[in-house]
C-alpha positions as CSV (number, residue, x, y, z in Angstrom):
1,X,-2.0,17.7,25.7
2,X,1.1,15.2,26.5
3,X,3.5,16.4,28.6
4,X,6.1,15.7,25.6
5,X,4.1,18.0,23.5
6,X,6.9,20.8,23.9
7,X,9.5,18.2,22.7
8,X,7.5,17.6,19.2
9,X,7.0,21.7,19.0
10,X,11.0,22.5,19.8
11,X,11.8,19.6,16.7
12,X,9.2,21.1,14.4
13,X,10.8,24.5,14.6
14,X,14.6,23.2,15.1
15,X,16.9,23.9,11.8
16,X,18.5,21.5,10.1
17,X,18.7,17.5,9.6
18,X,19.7,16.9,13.1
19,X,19.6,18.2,16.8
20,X,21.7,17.0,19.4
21,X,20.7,17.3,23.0
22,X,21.3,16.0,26.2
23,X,18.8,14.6,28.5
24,X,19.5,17.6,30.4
25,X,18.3,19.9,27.7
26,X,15.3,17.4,27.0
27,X,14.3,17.6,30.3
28,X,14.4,21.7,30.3
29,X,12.2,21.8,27.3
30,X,9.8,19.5,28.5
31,X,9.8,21.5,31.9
32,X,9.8,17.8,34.1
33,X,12.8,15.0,34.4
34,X,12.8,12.1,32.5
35,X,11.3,9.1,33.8
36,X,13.9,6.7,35.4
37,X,13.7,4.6,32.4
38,X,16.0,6.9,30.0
39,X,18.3,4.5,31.3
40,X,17.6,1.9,29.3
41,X,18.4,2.0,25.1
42,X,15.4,0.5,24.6
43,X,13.5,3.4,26.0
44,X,14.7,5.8,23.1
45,X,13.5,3.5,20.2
46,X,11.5,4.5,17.5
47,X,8.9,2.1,17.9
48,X,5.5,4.5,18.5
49,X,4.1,1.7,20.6
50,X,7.5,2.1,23.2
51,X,6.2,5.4,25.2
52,X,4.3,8.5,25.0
53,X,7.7,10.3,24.2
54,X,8.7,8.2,21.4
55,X,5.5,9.4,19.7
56,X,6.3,13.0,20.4
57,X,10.0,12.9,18.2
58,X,8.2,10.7,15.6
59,X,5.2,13.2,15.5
60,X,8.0,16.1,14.8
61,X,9.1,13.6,11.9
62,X,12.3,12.5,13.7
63,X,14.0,9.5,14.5
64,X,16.6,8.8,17.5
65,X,20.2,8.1,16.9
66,X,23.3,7.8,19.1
67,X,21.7,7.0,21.8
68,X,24.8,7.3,24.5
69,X,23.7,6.2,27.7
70,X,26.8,6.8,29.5
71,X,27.0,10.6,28.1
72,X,23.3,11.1,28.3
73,X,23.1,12.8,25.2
74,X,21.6,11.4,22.1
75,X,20.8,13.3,18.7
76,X,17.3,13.3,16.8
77,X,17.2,13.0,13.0
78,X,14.8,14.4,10.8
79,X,13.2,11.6,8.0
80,X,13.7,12.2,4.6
81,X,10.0,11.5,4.9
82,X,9.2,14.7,7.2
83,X,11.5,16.7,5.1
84,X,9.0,16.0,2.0
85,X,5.9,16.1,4.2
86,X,6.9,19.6,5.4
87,X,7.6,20.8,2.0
88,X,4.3,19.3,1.0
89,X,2.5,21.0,3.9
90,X,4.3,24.4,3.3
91,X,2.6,24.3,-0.6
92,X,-0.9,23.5,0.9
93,X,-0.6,26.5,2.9
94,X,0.3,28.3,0.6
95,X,-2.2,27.4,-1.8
96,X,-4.6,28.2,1.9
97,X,-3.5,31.7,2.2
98,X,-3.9,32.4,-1.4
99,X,-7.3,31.3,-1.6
100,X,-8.6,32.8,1.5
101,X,-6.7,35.9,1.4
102,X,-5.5,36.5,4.6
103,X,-3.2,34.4,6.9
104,X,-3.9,30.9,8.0
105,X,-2.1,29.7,11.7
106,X,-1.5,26.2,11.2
107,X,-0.4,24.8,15.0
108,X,2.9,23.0,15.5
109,X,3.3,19.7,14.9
110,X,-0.5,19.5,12.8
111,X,1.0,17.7,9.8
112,X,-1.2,19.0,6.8
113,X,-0.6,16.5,4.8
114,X,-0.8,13.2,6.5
115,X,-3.9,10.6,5.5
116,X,-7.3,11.9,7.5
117,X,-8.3,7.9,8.2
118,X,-10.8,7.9,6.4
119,X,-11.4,4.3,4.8
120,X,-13.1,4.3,0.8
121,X,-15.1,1.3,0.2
122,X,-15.0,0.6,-3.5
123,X,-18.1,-0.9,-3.2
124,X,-20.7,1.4,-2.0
């Protein structure tokens, strides 16, 4: 488990098109400080190849905005695609529950309607 894990958990659950935080508050659900580096703009990009943390907000289906530096704070935008992919996810359970009968835990952040990987070869 990545120590950001608890970031992409607190966004899954958060309300809303946007939360706001502080690095303080960041750093208090993550249970650790930030690395030196939240210095740097760069470090709060939404590239998924930038830092472990960058994929936990983009896992929750968020994007960085506002970055302020100076104020430490910074607010994380949910994607019109997350907002679909939740409501997508939501139905699929749904359609789970029905058909088992019961209720189905799905754990935070386990996106039930992303692509499994797999690759079809049209020619086999």
């Amino acid at each position: 488990m990545s120590k950001y894990a608890p970031l992409t958990d607190f966004l899954a659950r958060a309300a809303g098109s946007e939360a706001v935080m502080t690095f303080a508050e960041i750093e208090r659900v993550i249970g650790q400080p930030l690395p030196a580096s939240k210095k740097y703009p760069a470090w709060w990009s939404n590239n998924p190849g930038n830092n472990v943390m960058t994929r936990a907000w983009l896992a929750a289906g968020y994007h960085t905005e506002r970055v302020d530096i100076a104020a430490e704070r910074l607010v994380f935008r949910r994607t019109r695609d997350a907002t679909r992919a939740q409501a997508l996810a939501g139905t699929l359970l749904e359609r789970i529950q029905a058909r088992l009968g019961g209720t189905v835990t799905v754990a935070a952040g386990v996106d039930l309607a992303a692509p499994v990987g797999e690759i079809w070869d049209a020619e086999r």
